[in-house]
N, C-alpha and C positions, 0 to 999 in steps of 0.2 A: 171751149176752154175748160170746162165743165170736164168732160171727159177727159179733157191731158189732164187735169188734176185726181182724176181718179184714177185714171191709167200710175201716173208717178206714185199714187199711195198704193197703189196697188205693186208697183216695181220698190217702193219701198217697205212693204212687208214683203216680197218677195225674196229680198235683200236679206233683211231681219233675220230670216229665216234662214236663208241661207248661211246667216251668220254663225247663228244657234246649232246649225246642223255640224258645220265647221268646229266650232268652239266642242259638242259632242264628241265629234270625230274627234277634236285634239286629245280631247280629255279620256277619250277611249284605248287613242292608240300610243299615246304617251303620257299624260303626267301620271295615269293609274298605274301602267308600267313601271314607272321614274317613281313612283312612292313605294311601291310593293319592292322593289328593288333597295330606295331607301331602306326599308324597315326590315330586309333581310339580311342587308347589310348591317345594321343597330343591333339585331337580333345576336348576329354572330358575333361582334363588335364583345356586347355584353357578357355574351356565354365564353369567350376568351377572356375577359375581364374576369370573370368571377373563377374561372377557371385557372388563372393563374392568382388570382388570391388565397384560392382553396390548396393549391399545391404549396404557396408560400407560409399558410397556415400551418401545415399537416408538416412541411418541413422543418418549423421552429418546434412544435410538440414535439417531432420526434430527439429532435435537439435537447429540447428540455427533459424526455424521460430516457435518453443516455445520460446526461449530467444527474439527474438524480438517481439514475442505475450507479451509474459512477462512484457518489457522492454514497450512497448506501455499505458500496464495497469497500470504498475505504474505511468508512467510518467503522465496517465490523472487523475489517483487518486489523485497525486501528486496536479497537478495543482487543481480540485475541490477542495482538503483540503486549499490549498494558496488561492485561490477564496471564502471560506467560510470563513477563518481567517479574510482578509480584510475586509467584509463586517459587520463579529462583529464586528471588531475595530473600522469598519466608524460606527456601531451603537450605540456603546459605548461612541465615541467621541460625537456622539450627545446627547444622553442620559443618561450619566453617571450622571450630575447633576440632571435630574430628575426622576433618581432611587433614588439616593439618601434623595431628600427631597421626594420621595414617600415612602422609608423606614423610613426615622424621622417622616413624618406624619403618617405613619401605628402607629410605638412605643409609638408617642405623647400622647393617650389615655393611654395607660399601663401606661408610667409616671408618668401622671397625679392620675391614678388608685395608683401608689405606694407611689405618693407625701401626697395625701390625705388619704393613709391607716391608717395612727398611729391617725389621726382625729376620724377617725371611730370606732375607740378600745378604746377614752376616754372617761371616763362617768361622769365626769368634767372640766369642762375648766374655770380658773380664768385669766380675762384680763386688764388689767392696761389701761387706754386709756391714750392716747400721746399726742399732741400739736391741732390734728385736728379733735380728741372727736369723734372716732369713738368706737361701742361699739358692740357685738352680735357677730352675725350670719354674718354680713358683714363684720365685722372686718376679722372673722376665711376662710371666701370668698377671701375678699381680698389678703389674704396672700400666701394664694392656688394660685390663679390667678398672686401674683407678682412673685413666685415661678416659673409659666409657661410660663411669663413672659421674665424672666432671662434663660428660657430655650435654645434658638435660638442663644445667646452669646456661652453659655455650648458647644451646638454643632460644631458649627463654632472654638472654641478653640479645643472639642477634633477631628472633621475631615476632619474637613477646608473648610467644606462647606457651604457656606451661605446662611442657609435654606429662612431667608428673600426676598434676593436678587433674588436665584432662583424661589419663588414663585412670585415673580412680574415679571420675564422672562415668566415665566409659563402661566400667566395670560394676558401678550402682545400677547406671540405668539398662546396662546388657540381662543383670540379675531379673528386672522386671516381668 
């Protein structure tokens, strides 16, 4: 009895071992596989991960220094247009009245050309002379002239400019 008892201790470390050698074997031909596998998996898992963070980063920067590219350009557009406004208006203010009497002088001929048209189309002219006996061709002069005359009042009522005034500005500060 003796020796079945030893014989069994002996068939059970045999066992044991066999067990041991088995659970190796498992752990050799699979779960070290099955982790190495895991963690290659994780690995790549990870470096995709960070990988599309780093692209979703780098996309929003770039986003952010188009808008402050943007935002740069307009802002100096911005200022040239405010910069260019003010310097018409400072040349306006100085030369507004003499465009103006350089536009009535431009028109002053046309005027004169339309004041004296219906003159040009009579093929009679009958004249009364008045108090200071004037008679002709000076008379029909005259009246052309008082007509262009009363022209510089004309304008001054319709644009408030006064072409007089500003031609003797004109004439001070031409002298300079």
């Amino acid at each position: 009895m003796q020796i079945k008892v030893i014989e069994r201790k002996q068939q059970i470390s045999v066992q044991e071992q066999e067990i041991k050698r088995r659970d190796r074997e498992l752990e050799a031909q699979v779960k070290r596989p099955a982790q190495a596998e895991k963690y290659r998996l994780e690995t790549i898992a990870e470096a995709n991960r960070q990988r599309v963070v780093l692209e979703a980063q780098a996309r929003a920067e770039a986003i952010r220094l188009k808008g402050e590219a943007e935002a740069f350009a307009i802002e100096a557009k911005a200022r040239a247009e405010a910069e260019q406004m003010a310097k018409k208006a400072e040349a306006w203010q100085d030369y507004q009245s003499a465009a103006m009497v350089d536009m009535v002088l431009e028109t002053l001929p046309k005027v004169a050309a339309e004041v004296a048209a219906p003159l040009a189309q009579t093929k009679k002219i009958v004249m009364i002379a008045g108090e200071n006996g004037e008679l002709g061709a000076s008379r029909v002069t005259g009246e052309v002239l008082d007509i262009i005359a009363k022209l510089p009042k004309a304008v001054q009522d319709l644009t408030g400019v006064d072409i007089s005034a500003a031609m003797k500005l004109a004439t001070h500060t031409g002298k300079r």
